[in-house]
N, CA, C, O and CB atoms as a CASP TS submission, in Angstrom:
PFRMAT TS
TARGET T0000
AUTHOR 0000-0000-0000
METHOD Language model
MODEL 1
PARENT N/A
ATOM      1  N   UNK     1       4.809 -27.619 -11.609  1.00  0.00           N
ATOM      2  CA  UNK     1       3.637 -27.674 -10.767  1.00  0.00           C
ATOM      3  C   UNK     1       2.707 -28.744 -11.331  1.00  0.00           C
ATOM      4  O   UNK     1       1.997 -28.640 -12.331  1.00  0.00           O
ATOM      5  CB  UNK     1       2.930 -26.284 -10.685  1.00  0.00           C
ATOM      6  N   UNK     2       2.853 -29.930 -10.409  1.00  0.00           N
ATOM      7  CA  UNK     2       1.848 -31.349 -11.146  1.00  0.00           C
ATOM      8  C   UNK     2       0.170 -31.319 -10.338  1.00  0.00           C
ATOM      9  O   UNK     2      -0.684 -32.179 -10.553  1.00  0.00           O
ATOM     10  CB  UNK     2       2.841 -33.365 -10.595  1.00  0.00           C
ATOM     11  N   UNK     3      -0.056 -29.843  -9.175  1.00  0.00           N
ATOM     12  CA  UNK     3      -1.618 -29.839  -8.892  1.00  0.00           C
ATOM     13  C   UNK     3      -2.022 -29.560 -10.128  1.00  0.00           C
ATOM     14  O   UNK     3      -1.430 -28.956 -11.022  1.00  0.00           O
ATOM     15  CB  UNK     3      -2.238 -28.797  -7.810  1.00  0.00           C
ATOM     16  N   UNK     4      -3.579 -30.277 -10.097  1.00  0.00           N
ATOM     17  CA  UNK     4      -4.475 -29.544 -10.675  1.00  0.00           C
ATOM     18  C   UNK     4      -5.515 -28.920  -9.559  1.00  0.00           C
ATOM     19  O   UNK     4      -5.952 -29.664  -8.681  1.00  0.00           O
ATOM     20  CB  UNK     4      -5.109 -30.398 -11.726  1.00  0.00           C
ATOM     21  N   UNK     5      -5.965 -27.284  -9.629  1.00  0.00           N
ATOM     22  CA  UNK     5      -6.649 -26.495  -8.733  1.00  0.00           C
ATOM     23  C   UNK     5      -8.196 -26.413  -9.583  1.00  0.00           C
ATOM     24  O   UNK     5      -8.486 -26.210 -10.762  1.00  0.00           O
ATOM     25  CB  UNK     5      -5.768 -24.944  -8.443  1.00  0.00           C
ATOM     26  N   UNK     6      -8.722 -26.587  -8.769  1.00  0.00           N
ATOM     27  CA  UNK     6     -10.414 -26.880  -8.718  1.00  0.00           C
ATOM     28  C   UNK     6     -10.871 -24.758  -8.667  1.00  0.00           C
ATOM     29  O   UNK     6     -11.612 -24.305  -9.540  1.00  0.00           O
ATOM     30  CB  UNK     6     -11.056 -28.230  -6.546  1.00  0.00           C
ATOM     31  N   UNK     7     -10.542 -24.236  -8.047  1.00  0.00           N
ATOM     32  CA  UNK     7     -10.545 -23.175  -7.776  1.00  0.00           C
ATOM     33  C   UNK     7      -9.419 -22.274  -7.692  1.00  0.00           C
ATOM     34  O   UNK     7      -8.332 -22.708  -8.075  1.00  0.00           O
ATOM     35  CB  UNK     7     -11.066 -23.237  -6.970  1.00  0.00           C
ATOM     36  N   UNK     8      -9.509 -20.911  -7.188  1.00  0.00           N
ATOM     37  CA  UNK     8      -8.647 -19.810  -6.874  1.00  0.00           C
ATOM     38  C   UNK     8      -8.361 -20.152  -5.316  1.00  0.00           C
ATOM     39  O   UNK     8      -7.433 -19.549  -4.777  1.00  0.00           O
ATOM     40  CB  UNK     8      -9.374 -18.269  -7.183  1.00  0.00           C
ATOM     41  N   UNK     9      -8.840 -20.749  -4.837  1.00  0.00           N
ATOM     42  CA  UNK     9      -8.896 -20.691  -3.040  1.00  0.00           C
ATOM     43  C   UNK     9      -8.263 -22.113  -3.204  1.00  0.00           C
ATOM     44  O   UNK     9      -7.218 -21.989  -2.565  1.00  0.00           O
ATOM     45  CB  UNK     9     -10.753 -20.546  -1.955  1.00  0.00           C
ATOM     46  N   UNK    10      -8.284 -23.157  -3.600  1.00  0.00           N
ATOM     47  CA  UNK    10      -7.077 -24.201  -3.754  1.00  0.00           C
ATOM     48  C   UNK    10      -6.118 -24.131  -4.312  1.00  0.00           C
ATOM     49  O   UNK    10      -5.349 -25.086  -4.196  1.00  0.00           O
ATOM     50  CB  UNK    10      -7.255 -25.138  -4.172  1.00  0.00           C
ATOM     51  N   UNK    11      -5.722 -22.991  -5.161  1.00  0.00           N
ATOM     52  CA  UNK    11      -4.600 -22.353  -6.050  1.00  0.00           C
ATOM     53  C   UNK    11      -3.849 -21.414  -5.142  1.00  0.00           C
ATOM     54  O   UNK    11      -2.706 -21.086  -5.461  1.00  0.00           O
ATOM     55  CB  UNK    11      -5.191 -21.516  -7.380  1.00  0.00           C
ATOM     56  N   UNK    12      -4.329 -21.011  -4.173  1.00  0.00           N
ATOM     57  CA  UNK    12      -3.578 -20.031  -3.375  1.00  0.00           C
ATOM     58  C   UNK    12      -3.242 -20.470  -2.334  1.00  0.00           C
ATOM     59  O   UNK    12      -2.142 -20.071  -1.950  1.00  0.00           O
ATOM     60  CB  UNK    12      -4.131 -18.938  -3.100  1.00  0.00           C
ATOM     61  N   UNK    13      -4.120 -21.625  -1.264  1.00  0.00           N
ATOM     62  CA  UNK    13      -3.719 -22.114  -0.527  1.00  0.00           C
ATOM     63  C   UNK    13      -2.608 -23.343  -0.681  1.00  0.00           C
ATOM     64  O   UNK    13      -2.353 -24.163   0.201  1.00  0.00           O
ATOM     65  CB  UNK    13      -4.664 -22.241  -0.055  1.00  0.00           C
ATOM     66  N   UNK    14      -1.874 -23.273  -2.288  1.00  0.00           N
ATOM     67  CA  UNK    14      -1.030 -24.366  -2.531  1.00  0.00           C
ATOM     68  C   UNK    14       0.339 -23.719  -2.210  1.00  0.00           C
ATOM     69  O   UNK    14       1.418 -24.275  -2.409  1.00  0.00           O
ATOM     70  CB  UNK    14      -1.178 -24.984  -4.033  1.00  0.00           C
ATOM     71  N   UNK    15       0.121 -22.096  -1.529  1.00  0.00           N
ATOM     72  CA  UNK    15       1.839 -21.841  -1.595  1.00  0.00           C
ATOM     73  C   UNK    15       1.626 -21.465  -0.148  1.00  0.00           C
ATOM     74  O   UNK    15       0.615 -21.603   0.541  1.00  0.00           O
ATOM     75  CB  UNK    15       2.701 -20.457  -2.824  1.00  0.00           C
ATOM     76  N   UNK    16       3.238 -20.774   0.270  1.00  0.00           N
ATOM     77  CA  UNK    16       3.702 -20.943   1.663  1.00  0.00           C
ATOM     78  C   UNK    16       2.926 -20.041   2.070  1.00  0.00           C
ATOM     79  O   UNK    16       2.177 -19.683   1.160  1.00  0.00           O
ATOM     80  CB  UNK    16       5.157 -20.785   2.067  1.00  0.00           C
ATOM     81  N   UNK    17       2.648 -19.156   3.645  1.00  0.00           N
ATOM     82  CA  UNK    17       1.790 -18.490   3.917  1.00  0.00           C
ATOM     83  C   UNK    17       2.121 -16.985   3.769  1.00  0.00           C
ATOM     84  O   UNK    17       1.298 -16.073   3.853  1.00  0.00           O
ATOM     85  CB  UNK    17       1.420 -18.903   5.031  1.00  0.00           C
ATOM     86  N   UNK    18       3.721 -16.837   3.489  1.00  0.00           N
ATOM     87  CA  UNK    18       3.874 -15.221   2.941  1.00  0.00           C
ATOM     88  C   UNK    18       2.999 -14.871   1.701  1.00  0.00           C
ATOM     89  O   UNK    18       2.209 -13.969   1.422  1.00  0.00           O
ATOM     90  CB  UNK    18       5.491 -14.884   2.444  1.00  0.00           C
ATOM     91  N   UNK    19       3.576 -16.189   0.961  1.00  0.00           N
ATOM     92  CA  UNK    19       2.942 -15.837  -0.678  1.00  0.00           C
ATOM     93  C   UNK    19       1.465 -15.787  -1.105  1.00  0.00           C
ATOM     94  O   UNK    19       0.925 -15.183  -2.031  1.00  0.00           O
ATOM     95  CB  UNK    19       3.421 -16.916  -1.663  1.00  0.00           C
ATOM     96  N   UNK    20       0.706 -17.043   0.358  1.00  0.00           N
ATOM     97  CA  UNK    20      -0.795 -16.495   0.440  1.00  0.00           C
ATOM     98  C   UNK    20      -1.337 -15.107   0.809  1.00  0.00           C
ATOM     99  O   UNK    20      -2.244 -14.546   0.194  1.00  0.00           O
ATOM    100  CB  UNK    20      -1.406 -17.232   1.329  1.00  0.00           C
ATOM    101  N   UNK    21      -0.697 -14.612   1.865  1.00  0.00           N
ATOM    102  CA  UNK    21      -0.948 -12.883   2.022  1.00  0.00           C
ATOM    103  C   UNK    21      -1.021 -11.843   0.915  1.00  0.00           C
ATOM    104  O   UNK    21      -1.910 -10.992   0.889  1.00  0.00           O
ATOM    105  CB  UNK    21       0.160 -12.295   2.788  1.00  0.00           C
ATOM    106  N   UNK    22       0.193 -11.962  -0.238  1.00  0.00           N
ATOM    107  CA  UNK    22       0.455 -11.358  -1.254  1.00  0.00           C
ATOM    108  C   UNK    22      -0.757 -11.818  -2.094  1.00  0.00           C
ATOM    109  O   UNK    22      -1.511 -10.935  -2.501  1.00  0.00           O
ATOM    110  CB  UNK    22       1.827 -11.612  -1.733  1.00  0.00           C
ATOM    111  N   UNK    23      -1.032 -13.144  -2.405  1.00  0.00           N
ATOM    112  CA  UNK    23      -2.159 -13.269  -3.717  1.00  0.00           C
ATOM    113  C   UNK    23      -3.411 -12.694  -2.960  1.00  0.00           C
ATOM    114  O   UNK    23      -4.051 -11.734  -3.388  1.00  0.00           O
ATOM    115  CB  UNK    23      -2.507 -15.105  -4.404  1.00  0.00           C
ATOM    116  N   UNK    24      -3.653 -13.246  -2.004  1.00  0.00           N
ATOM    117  CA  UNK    24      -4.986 -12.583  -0.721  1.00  0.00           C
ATOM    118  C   UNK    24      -4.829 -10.773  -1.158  1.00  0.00           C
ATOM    119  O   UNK    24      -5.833 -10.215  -1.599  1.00  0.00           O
ATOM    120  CB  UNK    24      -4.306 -12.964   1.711  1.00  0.00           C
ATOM    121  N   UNK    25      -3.925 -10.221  -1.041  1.00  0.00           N
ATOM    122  CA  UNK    25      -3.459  -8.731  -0.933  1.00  0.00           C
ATOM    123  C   UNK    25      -4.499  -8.777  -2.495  1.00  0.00           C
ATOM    124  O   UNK    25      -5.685  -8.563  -2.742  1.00  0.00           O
ATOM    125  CB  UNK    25      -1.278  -8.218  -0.916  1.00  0.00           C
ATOM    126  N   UNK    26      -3.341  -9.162  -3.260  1.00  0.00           N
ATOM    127  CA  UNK    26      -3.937  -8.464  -5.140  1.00  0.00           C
ATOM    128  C   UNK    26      -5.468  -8.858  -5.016  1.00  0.00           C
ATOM    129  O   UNK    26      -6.328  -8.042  -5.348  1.00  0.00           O
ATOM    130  CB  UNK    26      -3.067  -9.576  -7.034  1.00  0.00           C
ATOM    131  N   UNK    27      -5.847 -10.278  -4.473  1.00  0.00           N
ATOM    132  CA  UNK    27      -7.772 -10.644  -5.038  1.00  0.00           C
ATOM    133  C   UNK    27      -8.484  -9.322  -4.146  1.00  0.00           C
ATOM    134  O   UNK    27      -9.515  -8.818  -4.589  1.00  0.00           O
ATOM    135  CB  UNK    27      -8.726 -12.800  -4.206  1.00  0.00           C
ATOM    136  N   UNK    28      -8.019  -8.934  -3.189  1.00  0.00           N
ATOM    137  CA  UNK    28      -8.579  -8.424  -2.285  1.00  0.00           C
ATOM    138  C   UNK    28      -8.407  -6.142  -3.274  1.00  0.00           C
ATOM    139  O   UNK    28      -9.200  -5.200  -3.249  1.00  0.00           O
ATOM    140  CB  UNK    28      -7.493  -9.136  -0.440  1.00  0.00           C
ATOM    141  N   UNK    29      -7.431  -6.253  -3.720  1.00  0.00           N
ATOM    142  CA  UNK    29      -7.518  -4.897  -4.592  1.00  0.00           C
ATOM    143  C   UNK    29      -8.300  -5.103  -5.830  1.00  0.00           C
ATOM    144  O   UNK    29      -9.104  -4.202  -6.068  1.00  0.00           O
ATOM    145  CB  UNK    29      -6.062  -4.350  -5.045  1.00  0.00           C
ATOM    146  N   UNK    30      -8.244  -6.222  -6.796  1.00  0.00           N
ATOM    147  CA  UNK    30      -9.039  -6.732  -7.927  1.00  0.00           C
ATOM    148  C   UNK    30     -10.615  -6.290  -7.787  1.00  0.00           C
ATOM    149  O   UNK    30     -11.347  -5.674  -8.562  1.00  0.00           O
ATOM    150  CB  UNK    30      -8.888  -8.364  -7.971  1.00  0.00           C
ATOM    151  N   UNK    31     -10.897  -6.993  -6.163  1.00  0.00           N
ATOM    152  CA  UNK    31     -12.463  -6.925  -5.563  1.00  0.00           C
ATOM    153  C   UNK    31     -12.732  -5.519  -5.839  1.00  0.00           C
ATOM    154  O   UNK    31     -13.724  -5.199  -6.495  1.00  0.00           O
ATOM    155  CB  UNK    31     -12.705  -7.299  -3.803  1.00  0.00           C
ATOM    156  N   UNK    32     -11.696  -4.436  -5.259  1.00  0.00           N
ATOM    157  CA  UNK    32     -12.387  -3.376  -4.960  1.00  0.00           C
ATOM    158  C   UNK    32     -12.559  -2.549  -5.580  1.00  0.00           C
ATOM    159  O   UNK    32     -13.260  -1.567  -5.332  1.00  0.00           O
ATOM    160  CB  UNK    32     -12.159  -2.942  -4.228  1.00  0.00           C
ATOM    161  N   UNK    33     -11.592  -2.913  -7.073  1.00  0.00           N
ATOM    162  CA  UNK    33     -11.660  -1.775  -8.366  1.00  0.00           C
ATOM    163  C   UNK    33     -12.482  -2.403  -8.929  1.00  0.00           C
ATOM    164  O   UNK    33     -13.345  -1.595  -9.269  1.00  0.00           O
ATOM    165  CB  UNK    33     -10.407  -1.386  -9.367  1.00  0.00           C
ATOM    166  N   UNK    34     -12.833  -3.687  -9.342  1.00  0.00           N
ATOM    167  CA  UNK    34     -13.881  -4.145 -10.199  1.00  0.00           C
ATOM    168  C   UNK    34     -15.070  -4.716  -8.977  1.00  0.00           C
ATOM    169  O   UNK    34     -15.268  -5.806  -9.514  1.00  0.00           O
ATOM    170  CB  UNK    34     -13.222  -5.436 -11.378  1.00  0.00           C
ATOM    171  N   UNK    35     -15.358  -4.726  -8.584  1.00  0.00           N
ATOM    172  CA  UNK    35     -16.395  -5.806  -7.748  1.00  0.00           C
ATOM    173  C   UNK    35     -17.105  -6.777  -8.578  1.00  0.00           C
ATOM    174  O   UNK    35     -17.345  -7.942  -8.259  1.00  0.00           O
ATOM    175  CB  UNK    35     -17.596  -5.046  -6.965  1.00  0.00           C
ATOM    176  N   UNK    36     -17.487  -6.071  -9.902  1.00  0.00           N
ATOM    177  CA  UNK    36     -18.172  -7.446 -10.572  1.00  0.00           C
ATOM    178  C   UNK    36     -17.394  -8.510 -11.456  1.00  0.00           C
ATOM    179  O   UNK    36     -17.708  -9.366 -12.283  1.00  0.00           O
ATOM    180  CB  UNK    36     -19.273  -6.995 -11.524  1.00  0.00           C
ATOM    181  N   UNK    37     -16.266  -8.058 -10.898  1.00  0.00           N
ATOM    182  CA  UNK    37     -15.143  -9.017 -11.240  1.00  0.00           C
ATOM    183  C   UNK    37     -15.548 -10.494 -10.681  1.00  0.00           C
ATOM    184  O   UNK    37     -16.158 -10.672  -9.627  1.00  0.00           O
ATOM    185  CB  UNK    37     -13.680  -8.479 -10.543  1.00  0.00           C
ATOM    186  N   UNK    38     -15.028 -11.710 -11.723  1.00  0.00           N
ATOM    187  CA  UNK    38     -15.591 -12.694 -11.249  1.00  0.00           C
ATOM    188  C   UNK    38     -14.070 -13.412 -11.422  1.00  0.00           C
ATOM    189  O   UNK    38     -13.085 -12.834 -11.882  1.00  0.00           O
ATOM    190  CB  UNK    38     -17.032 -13.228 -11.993  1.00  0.00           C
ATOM    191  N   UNK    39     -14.121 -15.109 -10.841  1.00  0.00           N
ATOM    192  CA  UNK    39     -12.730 -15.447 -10.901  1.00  0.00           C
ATOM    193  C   UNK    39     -12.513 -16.830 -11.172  1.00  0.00           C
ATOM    194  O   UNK    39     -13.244 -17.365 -10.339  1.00  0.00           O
ATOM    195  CB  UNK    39     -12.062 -15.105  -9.710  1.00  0.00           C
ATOM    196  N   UNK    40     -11.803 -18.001 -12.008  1.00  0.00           N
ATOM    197  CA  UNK    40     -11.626 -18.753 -12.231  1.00  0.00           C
ATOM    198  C   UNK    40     -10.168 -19.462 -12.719  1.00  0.00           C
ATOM    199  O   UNK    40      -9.328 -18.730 -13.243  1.00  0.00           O
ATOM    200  CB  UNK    40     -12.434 -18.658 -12.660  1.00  0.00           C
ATOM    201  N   UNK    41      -9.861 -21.035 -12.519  1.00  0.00           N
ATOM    202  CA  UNK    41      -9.079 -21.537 -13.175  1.00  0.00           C
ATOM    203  C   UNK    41      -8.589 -21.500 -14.126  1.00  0.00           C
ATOM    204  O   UNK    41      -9.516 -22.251 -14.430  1.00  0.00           O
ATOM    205  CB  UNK    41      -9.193 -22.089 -13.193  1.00  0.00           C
ATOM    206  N   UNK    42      -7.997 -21.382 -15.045  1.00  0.00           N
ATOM    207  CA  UNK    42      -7.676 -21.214 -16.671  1.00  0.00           C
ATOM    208  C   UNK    42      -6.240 -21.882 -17.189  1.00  0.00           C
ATOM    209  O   UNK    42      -5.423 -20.961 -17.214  1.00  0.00           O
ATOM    210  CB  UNK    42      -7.588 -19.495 -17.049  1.00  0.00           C
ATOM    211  N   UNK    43      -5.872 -22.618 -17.440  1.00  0.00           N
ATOM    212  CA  UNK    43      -4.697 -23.391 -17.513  1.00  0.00           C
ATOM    213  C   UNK    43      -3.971 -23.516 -16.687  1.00  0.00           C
ATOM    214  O   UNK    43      -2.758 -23.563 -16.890  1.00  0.00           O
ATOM    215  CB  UNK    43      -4.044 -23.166 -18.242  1.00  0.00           C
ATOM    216  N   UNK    44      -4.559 -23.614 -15.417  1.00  0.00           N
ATOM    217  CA  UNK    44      -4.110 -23.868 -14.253  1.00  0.00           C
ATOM    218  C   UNK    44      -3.067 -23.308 -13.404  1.00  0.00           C
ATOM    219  O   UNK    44      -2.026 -23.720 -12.893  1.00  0.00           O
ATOM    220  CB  UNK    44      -3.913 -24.800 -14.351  1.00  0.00           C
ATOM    221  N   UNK    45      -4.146 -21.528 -13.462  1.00  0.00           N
ATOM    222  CA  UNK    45      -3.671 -20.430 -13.190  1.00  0.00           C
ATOM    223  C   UNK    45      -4.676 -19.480 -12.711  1.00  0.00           C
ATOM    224  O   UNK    45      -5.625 -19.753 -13.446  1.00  0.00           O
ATOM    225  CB  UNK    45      -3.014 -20.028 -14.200  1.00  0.00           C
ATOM    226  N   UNK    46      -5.047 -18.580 -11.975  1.00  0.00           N
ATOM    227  CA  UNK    46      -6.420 -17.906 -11.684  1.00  0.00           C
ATOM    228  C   UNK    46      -6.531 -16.629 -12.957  1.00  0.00           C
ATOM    229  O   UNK    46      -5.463 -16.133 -13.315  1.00  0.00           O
ATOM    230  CB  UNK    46      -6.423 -17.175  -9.851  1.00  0.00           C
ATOM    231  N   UNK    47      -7.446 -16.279 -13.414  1.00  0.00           N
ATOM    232  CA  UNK    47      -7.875 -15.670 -14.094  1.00  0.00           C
ATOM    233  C   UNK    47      -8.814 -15.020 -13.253  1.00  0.00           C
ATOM    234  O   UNK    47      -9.142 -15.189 -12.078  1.00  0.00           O
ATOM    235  CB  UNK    47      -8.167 -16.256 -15.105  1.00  0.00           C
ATOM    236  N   UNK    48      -9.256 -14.032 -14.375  1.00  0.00           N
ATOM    237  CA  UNK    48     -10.094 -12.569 -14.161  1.00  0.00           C
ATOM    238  C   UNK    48     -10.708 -12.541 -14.927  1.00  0.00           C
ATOM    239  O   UNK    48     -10.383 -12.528 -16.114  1.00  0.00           O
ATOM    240  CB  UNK    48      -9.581 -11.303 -14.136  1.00  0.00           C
ATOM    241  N   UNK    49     -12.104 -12.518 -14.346  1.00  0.00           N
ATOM    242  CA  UNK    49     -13.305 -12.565 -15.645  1.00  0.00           C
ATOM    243  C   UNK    49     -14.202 -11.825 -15.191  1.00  0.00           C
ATOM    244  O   UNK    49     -14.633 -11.662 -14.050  1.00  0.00           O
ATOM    245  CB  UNK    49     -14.049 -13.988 -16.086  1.00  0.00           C
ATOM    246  N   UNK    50     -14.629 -11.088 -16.823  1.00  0.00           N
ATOM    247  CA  UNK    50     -15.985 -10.019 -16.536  1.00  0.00           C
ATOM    248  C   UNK    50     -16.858 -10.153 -17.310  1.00  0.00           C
ATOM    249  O   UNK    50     -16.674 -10.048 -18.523  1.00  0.00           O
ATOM    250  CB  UNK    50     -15.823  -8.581 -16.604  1.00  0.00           C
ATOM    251  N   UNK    51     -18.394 -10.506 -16.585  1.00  0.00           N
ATOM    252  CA  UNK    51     -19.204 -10.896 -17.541  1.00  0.00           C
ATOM    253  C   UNK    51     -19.365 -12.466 -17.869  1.00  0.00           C
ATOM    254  O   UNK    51     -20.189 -12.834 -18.706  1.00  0.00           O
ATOM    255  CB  UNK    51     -18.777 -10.203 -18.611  1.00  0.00           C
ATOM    256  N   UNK    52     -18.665 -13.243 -17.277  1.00  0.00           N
ATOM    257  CA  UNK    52     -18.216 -14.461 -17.766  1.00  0.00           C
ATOM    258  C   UNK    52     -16.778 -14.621 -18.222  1.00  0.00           C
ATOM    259  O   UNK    52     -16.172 -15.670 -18.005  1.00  0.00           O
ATOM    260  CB  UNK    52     -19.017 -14.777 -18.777  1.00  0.00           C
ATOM    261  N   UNK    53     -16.193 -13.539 -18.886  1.00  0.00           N
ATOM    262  CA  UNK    53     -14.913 -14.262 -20.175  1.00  0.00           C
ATOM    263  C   UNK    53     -13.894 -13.608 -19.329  1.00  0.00           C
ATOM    264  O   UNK    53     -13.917 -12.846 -18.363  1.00  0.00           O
ATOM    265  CB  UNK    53     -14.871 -13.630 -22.282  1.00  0.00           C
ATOM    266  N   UNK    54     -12.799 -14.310 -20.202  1.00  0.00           N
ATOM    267  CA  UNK    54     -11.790 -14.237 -19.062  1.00  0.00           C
ATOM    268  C   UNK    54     -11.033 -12.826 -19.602  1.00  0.00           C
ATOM    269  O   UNK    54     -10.901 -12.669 -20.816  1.00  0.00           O
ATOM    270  CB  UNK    54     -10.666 -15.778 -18.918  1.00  0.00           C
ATOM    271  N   UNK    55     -10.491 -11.703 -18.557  1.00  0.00           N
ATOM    272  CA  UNK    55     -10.328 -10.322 -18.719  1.00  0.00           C
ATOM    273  C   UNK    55      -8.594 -10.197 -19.924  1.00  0.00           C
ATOM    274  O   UNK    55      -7.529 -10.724 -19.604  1.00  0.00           O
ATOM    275  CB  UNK    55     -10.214  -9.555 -16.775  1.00  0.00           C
ATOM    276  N   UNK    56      -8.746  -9.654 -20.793  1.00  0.00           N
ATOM    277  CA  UNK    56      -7.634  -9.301 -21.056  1.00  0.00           C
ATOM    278  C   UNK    56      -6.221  -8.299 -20.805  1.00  0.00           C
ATOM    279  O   UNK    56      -6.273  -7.093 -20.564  1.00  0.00           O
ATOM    280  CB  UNK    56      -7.972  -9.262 -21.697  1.00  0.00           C
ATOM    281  N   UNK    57      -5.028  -9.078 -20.921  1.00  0.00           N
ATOM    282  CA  UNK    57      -4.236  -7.759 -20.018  1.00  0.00           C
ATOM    283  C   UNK    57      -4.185  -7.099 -20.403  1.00  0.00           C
ATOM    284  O   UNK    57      -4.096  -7.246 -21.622  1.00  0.00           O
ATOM    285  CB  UNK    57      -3.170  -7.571 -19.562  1.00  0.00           C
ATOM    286  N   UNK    58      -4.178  -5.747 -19.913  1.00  0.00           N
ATOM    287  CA  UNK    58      -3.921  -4.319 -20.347  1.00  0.00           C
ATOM    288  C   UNK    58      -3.428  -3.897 -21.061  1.00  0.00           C
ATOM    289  O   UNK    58      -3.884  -2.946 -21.696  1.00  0.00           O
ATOM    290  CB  UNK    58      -3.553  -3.717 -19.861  1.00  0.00           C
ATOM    291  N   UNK    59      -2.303  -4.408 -21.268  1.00  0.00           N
ATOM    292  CA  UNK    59      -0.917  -3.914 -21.845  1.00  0.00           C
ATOM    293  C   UNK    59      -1.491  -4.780 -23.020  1.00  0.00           C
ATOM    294  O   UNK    59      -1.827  -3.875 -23.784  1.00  0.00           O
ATOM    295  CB  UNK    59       0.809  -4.306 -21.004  1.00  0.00           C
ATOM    296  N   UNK    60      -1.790  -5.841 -23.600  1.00  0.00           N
ATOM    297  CA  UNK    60      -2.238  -5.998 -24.802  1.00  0.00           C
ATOM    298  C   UNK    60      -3.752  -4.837 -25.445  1.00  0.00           C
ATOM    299  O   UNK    60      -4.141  -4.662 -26.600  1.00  0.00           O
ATOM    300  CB  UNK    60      -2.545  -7.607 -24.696  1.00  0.00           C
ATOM    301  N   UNK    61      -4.071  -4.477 -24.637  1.00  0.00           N
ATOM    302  CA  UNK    61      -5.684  -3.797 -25.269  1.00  0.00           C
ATOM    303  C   UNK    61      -4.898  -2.211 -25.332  1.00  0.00           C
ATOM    304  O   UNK    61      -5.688  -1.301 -25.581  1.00  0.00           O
ATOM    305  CB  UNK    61      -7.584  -3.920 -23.792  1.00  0.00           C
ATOM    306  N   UNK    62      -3.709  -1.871 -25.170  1.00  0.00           N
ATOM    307  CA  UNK    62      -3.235  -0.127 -24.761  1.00  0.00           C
ATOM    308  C   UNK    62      -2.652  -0.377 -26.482  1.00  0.00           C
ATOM    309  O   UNK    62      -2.044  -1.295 -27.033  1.00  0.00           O
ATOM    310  CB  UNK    62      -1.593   0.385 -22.936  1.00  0.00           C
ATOM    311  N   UNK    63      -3.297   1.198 -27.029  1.00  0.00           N
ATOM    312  CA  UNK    63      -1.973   0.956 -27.972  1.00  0.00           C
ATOM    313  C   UNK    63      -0.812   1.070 -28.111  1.00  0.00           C
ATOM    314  O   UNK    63      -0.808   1.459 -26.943  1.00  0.00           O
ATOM    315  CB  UNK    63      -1.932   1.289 -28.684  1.00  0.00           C
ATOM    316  N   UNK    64       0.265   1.120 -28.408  1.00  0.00           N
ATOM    317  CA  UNK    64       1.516   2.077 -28.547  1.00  0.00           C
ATOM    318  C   UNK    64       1.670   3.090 -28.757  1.00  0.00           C
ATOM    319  O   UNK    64       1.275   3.150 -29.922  1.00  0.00           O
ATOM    320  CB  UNK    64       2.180   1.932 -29.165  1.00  0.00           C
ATOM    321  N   UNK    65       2.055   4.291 -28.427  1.00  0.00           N
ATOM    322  CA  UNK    65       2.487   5.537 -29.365  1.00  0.00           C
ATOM    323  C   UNK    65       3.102   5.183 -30.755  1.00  0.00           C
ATOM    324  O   UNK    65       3.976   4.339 -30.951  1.00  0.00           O
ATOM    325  CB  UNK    65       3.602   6.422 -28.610  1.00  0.00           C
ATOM    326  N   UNK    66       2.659   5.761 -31.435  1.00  0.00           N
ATOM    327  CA  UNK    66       3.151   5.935 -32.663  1.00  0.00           C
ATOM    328  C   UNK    66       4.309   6.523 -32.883  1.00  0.00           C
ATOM    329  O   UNK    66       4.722   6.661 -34.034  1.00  0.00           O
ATOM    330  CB  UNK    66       2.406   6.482 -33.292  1.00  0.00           C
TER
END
């Protein structure tokens, strides 16, 4: 992938229109569990940010069972 995306809304409108429905689908569940979820570029990929910083995945912040 040689774009560079300025945004999440030029990052999504770069694929076919099934695969826009699907990313549209997840921003659109993201919105409604976090709302003060905010959203940005990040190595030229959309990220999830709260507060400003960009959100960490889950599965890294969970611990393991012991």
């Amino acid at each position: 992938m040689a774009d560079k995306f300025s945004s999440v809304d030029d990052y999504i409108a770069s694929f076919p229109p099934d695969v826009r429905e699907i990313l549209e689908q997840v921003r659109r569940t993201v919105r409604a569990v976090v709302p003060a979820a905010g959203e940005k570029i990040s190595h030229q990929i959309p990220a999830i940010t709260l507060d400003g910083t960009r959100s960490t995945s889950p599965s890294r912040t969970t611990s393991s069972p012991a």
